[in-house]
N, CA, C and O atoms as CSV, one atom per row, in Angstrom:
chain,resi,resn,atom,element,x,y,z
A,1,UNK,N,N,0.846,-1.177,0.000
A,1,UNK,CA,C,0.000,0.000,0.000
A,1,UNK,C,C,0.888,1.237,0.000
A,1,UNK,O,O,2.010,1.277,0.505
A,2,UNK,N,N,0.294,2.207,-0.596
A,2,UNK,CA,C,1.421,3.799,-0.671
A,2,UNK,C,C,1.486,4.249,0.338
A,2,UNK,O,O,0.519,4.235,1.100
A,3,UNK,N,N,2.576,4.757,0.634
A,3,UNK,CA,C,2.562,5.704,1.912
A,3,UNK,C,C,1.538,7.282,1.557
A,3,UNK,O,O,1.895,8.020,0.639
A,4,UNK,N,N,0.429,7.577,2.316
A,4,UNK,CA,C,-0.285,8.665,2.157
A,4,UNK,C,C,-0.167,9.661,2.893
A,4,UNK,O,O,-0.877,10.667,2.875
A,5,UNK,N,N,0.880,9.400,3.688
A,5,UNK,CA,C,0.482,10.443,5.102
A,5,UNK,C,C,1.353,11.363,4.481
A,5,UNK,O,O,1.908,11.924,5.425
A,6,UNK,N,N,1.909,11.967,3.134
A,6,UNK,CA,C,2.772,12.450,3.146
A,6,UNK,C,C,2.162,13.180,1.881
A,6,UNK,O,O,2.500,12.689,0.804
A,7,UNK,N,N,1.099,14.555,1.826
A,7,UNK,CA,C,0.792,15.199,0.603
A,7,UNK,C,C,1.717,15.573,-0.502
A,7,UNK,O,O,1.452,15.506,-1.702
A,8,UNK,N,N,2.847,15.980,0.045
A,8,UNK,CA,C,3.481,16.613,-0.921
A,8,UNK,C,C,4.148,15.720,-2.032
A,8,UNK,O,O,4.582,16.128,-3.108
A,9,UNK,N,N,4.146,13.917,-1.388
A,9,UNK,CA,C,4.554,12.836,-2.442
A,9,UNK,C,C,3.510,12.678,-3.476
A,9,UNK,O,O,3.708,11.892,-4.402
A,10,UNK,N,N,2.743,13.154,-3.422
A,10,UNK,CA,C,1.230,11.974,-3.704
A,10,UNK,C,C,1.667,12.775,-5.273
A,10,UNK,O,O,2.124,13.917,-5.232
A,11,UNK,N,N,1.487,12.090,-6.554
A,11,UNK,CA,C,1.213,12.394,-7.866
A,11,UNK,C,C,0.200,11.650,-8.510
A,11,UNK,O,O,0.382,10.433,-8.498
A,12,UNK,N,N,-0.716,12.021,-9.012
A,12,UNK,CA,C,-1.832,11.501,-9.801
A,12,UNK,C,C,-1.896,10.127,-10.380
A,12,UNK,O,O,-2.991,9.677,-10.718
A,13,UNK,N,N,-0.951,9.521,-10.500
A,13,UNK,CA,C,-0.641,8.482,-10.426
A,13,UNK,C,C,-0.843,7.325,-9.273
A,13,UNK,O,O,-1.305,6.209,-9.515
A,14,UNK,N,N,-0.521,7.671,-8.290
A,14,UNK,CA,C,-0.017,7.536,-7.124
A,14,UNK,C,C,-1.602,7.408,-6.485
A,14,UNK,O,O,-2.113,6.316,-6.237
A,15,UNK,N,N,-2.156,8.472,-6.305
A,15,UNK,CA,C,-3.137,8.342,-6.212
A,15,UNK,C,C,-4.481,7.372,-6.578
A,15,UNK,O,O,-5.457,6.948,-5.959
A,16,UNK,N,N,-4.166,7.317,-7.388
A,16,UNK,CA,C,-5.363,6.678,-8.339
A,16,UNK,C,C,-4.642,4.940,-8.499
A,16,UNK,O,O,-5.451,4.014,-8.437
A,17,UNK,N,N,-3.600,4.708,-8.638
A,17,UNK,CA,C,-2.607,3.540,-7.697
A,17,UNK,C,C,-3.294,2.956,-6.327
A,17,UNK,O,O,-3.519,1.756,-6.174
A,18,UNK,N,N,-3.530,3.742,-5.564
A,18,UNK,CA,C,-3.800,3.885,-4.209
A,18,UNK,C,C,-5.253,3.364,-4.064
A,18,UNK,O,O,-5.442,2.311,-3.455
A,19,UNK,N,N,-6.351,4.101,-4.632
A,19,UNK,CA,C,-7.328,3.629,-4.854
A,19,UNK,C,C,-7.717,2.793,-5.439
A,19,UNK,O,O,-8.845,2.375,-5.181
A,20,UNK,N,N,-6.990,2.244,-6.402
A,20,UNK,CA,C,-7.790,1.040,-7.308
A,20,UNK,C,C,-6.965,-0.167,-6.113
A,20,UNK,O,O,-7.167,-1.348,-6.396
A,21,UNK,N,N,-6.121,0.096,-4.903
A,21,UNK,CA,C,-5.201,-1.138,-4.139
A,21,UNK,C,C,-7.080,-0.746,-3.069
A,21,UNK,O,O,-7.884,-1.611,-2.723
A,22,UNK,N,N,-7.169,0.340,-2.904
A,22,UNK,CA,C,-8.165,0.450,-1.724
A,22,UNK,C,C,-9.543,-0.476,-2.085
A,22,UNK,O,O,-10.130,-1.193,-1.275
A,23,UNK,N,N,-9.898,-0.280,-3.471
A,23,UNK,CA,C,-10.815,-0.953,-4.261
A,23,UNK,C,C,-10.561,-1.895,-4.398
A,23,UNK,O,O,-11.121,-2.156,-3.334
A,24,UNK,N,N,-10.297,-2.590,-4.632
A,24,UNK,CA,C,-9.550,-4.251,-4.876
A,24,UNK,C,C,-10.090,-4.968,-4.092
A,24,UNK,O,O,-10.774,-5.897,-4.522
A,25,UNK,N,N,-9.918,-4.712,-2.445
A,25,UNK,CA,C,-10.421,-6.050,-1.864
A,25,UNK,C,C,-11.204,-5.699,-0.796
A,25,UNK,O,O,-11.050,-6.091,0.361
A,26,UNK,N,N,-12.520,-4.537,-1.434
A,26,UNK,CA,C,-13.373,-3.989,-0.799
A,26,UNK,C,C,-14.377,-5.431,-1.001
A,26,UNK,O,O,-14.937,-5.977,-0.051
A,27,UNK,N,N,-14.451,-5.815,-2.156
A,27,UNK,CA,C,-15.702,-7.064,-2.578
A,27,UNK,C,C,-15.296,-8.534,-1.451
A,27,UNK,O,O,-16.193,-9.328,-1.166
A,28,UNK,N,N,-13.872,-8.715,-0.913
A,28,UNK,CA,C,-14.122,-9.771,0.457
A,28,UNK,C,C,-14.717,-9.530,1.733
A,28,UNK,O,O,-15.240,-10.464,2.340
A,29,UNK,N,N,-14.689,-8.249,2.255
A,29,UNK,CA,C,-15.657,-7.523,3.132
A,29,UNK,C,C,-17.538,-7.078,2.874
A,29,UNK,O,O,-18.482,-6.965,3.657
A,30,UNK,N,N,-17.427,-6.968,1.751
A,30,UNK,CA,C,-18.526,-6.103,1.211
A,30,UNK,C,C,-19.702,-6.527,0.384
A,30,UNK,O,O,-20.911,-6.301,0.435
A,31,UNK,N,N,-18.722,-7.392,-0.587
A,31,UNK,CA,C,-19.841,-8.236,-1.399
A,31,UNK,C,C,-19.099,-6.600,-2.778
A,31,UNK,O,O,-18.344,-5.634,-2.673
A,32,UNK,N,N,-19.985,-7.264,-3.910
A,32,UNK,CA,C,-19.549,-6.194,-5.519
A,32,UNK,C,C,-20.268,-4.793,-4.950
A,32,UNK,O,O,-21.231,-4.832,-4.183
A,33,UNK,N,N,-19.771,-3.769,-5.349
A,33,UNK,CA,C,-19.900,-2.137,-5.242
A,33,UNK,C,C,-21.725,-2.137,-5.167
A,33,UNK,O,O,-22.541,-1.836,-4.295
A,34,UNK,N,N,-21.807,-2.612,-6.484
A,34,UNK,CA,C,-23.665,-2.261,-6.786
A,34,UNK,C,C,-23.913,-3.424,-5.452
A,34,UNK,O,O,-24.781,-3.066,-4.656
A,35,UNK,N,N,-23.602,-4.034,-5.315
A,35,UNK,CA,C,-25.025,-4.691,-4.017
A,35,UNK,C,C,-24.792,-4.220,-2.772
A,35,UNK,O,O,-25.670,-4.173,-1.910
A,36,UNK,N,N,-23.403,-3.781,-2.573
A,36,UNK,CA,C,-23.162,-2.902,-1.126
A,36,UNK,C,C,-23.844,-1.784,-1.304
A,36,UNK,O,O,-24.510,-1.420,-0.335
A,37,UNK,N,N,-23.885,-0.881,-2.628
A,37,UNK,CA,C,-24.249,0.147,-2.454
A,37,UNK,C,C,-25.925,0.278,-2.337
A,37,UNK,O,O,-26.604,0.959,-1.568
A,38,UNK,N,N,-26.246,-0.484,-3.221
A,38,UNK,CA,C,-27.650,-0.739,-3.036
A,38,UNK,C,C,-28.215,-1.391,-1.792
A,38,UNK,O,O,-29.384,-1.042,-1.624
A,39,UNK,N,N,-27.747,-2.264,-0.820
A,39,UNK,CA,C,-28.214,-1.986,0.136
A,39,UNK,C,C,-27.795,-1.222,1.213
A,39,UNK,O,O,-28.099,-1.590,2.348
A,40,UNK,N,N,-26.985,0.030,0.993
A,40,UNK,CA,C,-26.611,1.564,1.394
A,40,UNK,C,C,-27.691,2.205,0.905
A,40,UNK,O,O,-27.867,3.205,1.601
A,41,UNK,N,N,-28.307,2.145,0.257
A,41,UNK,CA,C,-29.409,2.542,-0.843
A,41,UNK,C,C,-30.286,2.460,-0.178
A,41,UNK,O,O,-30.472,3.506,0.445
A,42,UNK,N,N,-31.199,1.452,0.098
A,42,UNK,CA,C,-32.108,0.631,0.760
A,42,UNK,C,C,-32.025,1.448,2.416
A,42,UNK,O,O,-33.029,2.078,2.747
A,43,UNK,N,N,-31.284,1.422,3.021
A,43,UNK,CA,C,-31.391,2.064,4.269
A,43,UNK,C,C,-31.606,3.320,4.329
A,43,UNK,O,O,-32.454,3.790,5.087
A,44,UNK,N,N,-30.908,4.001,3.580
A,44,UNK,CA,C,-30.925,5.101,3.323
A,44,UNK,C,C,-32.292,6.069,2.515
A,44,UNK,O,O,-32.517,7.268,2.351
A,45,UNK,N,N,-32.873,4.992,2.215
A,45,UNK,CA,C,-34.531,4.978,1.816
A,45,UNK,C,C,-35.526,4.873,2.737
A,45,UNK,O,O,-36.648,5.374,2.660
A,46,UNK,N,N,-34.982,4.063,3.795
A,46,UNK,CA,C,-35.924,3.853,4.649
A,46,UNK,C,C,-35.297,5.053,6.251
A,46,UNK,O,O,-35.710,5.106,7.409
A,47,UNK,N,N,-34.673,5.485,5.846
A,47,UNK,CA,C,-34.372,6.295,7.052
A,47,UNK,C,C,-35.116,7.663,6.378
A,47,UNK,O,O,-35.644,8.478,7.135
A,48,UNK,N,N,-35.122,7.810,5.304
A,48,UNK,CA,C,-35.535,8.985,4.820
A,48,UNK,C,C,-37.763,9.122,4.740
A,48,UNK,O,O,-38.636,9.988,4.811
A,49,UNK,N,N,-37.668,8.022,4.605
A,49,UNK,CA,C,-39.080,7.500,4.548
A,49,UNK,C,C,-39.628,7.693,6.129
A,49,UNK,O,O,-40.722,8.176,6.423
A,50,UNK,N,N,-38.566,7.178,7.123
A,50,UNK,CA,C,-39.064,7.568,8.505
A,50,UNK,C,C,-39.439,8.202,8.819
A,50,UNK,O,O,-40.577,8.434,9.225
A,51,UNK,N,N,-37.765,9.180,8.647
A,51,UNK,CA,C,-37.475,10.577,9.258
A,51,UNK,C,C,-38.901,11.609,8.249
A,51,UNK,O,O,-39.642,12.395,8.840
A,52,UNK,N,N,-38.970,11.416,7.117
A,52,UNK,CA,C,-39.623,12.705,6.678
A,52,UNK,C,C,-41.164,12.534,6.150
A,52,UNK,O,O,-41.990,13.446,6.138
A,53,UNK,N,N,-41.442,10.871,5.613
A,53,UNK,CA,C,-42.726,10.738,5.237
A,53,UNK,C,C,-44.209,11.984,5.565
A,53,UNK,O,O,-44.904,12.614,4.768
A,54,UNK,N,N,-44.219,11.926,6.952
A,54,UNK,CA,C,-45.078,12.629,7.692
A,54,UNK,C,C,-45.217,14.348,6.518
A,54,UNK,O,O,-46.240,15.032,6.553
A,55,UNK,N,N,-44.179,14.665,5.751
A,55,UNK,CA,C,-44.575,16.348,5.566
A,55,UNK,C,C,-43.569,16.843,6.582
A,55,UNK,O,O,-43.236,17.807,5.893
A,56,UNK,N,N,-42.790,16.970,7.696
A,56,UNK,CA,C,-42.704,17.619,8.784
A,56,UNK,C,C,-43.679,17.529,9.896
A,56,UNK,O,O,-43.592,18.171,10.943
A,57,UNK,N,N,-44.573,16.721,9.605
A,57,UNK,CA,C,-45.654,17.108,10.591
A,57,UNK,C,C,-46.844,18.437,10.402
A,57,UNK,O,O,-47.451,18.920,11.358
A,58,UNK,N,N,-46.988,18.825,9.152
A,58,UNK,CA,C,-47.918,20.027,8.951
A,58,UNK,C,C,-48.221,19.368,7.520
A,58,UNK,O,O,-47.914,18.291,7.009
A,59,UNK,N,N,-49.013,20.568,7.063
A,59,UNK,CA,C,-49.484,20.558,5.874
A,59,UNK,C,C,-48.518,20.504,4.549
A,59,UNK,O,O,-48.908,20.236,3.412
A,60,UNK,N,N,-47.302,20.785,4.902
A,60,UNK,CA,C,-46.110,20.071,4.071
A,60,UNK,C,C,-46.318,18.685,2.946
A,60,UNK,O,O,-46.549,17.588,3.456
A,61,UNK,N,N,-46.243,18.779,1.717
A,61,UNK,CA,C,-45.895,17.650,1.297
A,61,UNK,C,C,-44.214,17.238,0.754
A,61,UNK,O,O,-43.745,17.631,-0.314
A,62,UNK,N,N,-43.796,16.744,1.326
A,62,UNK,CA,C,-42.635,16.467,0.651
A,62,UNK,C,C,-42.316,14.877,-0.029
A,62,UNK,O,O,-42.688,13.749,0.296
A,63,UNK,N,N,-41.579,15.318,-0.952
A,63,UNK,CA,C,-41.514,14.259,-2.171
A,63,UNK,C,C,-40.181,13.853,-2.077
A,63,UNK,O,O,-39.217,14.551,-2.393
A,64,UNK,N,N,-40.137,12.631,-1.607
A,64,UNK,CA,C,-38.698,11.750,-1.350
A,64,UNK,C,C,-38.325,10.917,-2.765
A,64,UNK,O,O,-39.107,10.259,-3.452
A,65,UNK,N,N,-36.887,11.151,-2.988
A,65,UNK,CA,C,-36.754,10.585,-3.901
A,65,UNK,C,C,-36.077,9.330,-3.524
A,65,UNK,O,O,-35.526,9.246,-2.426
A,66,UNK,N,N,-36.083,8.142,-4.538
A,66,UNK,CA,C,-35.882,6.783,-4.109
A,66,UNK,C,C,-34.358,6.632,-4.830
A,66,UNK,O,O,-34.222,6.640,-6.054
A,67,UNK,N,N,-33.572,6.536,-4.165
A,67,UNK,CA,C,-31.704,6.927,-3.748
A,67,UNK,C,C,-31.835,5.356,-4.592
A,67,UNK,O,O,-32.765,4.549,-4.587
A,68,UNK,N,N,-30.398,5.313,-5.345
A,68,UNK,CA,C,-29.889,4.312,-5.917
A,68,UNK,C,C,-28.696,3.934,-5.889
A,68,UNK,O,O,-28.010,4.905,-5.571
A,69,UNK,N,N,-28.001,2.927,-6.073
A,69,UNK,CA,C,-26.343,2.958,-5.890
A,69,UNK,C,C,-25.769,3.996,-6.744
A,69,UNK,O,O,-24.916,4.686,-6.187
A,70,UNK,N,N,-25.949,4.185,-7.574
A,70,UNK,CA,C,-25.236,5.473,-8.156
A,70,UNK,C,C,-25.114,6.809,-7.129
A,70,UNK,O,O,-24.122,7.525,-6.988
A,71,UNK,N,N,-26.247,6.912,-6.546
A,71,UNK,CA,C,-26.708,8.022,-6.130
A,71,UNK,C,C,-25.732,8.260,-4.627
A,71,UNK,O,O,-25.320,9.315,-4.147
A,72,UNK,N,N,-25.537,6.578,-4.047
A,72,UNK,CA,C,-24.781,6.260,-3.000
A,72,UNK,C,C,-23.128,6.783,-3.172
A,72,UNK,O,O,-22.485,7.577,-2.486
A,73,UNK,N,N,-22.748,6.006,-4.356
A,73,UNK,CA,C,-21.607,6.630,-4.899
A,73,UNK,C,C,-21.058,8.298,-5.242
A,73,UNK,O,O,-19.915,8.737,-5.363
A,74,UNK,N,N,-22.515,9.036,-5.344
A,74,UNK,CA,C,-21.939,10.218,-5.773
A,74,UNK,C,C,-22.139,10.896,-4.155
A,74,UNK,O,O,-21.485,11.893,-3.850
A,75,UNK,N,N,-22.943,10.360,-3.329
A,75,UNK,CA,C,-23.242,10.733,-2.015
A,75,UNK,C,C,-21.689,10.674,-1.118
A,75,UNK,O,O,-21.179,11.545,-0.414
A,76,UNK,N,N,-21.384,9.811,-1.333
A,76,UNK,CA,C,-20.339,9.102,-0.127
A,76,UNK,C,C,-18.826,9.957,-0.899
A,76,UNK,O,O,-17.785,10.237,-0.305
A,77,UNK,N,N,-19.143,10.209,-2.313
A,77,UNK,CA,C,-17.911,11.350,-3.011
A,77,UNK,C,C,-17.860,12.474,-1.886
A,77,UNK,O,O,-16.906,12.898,-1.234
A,78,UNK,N,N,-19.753,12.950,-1.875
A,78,UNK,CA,C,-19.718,14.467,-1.249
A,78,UNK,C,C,-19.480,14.291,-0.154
A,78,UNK,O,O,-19.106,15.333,0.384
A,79,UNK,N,N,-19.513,13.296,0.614
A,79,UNK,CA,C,-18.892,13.237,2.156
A,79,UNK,C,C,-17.543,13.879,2.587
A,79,UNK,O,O,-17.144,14.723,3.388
A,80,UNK,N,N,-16.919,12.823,1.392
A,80,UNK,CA,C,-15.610,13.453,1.477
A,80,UNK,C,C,-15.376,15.047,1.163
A,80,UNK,O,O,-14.505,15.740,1.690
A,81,UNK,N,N,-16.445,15.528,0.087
A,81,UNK,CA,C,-15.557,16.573,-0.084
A,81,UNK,C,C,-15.698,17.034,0.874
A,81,UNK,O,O,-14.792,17.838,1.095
A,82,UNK,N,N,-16.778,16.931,2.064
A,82,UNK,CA,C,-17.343,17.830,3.185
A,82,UNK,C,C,-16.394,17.330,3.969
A,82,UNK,O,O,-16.547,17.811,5.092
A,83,UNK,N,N,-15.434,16.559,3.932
A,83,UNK,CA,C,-14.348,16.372,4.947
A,83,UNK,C,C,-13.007,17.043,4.541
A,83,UNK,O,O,-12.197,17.505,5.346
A,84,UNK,N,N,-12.872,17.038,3.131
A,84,UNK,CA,C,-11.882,17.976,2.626
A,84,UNK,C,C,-11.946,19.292,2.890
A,84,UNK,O,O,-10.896,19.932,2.959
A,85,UNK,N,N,-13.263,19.953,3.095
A,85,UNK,CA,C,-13.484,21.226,3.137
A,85,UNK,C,C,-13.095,21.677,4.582
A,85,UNK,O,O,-13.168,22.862,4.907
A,86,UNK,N,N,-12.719,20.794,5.357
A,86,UNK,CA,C,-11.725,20.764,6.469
A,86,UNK,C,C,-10.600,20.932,6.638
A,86,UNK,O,O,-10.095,21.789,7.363
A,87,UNK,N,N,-9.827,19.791,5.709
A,87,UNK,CA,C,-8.874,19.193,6.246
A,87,UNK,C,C,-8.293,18.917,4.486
A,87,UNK,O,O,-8.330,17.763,4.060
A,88,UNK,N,N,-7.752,20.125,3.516
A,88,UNK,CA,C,-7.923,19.831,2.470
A,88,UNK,C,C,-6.668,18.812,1.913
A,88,UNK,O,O,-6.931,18.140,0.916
A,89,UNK,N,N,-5.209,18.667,2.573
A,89,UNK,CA,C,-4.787,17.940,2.635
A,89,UNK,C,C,-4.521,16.553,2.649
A,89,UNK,O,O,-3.531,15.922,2.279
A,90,UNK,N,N,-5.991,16.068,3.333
A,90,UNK,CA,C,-5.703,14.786,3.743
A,90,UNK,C,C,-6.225,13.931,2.782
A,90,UNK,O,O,-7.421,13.769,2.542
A,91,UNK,N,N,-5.043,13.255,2.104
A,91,UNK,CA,C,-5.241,12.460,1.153
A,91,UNK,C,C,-5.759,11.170,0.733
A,91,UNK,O,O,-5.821,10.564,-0.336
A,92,UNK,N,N,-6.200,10.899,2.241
A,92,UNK,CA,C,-6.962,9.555,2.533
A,92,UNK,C,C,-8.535,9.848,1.753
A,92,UNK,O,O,-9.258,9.028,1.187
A,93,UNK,N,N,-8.724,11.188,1.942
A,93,UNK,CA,C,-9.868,11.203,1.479
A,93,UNK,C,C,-10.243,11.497,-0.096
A,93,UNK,O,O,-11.250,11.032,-0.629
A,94,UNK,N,N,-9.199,12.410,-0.819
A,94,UNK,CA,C,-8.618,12.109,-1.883
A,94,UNK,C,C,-8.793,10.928,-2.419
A,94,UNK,O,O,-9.549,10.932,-3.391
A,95,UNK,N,N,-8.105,9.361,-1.945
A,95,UNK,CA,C,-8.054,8.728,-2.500
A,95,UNK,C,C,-9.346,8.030,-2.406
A,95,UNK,O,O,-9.378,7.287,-3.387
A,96,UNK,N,N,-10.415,7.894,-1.731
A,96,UNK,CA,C,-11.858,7.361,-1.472
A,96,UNK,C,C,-12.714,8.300,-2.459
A,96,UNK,O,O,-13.727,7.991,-3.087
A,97,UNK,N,N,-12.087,9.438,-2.428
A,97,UNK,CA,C,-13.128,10.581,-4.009
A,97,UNK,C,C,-13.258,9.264,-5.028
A,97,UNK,O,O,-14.279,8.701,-5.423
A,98,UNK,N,N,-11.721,8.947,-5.337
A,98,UNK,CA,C,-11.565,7.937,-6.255
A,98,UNK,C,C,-11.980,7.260,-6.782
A,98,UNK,O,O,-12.370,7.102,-7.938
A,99,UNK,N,N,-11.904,6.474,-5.427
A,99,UNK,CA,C,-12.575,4.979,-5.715
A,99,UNK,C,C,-13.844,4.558,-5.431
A,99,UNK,O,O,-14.324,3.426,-5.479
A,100,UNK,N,N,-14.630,6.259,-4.943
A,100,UNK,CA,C,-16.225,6.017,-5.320
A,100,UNK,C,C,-16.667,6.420,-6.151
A,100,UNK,O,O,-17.868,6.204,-6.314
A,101,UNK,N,N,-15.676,7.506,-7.465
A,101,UNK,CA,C,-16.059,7.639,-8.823
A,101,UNK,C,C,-15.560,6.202,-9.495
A,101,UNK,O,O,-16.309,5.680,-10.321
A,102,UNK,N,N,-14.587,5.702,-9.228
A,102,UNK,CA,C,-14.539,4.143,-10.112
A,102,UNK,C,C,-15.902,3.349,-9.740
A,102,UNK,O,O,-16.705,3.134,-10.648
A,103,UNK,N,N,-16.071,3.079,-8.927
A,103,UNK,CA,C,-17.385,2.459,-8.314
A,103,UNK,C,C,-18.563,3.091,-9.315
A,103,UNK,O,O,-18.993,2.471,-10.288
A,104,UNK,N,N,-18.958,4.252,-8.974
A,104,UNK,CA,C,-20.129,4.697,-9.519
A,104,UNK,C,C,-20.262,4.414,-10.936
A,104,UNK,O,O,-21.154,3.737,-11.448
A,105,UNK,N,N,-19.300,4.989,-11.525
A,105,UNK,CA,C,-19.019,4.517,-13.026
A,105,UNK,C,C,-19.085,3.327,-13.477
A,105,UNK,O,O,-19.420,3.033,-14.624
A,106,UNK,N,N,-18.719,2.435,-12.459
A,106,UNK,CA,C,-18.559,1.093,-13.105
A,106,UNK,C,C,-19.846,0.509,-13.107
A,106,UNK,O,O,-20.292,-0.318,-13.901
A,107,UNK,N,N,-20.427,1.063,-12.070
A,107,UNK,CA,C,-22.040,1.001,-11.776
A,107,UNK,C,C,-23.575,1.401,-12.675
A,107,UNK,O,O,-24.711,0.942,-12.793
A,108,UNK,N,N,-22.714,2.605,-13.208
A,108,UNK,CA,C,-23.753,3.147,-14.268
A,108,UNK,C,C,-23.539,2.849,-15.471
A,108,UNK,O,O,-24.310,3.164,-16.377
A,109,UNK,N,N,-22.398,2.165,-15.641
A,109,UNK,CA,C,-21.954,1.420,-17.007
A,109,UNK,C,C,-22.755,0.411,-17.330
A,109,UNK,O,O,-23.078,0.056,-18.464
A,110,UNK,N,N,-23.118,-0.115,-16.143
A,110,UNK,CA,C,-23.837,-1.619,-16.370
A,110,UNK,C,C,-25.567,-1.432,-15.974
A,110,UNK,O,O,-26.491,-2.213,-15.748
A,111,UNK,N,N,-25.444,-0.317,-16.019
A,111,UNK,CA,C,-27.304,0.406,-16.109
A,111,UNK,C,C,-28.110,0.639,-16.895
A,111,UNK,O,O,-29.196,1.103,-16.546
């Protein structure tokens, strides 16, 4: 695995190196991208269905949309950036941008 703790090494290469090693042997933990993500999907449907079904509780209607692994993939991107927008350095998160645009892509390829 690359050494990351060190921004000023990291080259685009390197990076994207890094992530496809991080990606690799996510599927012995996880099961393939689309069925992890989809049932990331699935919860994430039903937490939203909980939390908001009701309107707010008033005369509100609100219209939930039904989240898909793609949608998981571009979600779990913006996490990071909302962790970059911290900490813009840290390249751990950099390299997970990555390998949840390889994911997503590989995902909507086969859609």
């Amino acid at each position: 695995m690359t050494d990351t703790s060190n921004p000023a090494t990291m080259t685009k290469r390197k990076l994207l190196e890094t992530a496809i090693e991080t990606v690799a042997g996510r599927g012995l933990n996880y099961g393939r991208p689309e069925d992890n993500f989809q049932r990331i999907a699935n919860l994430w449907n039903a937490h939203l269905i909980n939390r908001y079904a009701d309107g707010y509780g008033g005369d509100t209607v609100v219209m939930l949309p039904k989240l898909d692994p793609q949608d998981v993939a571009m979600m779990m991107a913006l996490m990071k950036v909302a962790r970059l927008e911290n900490q813009p350095g840290h390249m751990d998160s950099w390299i997970d941008i990555a390998g949840y645009a390889a994911c997503g892509g590989e995902i909507a390829g086969r859609t």
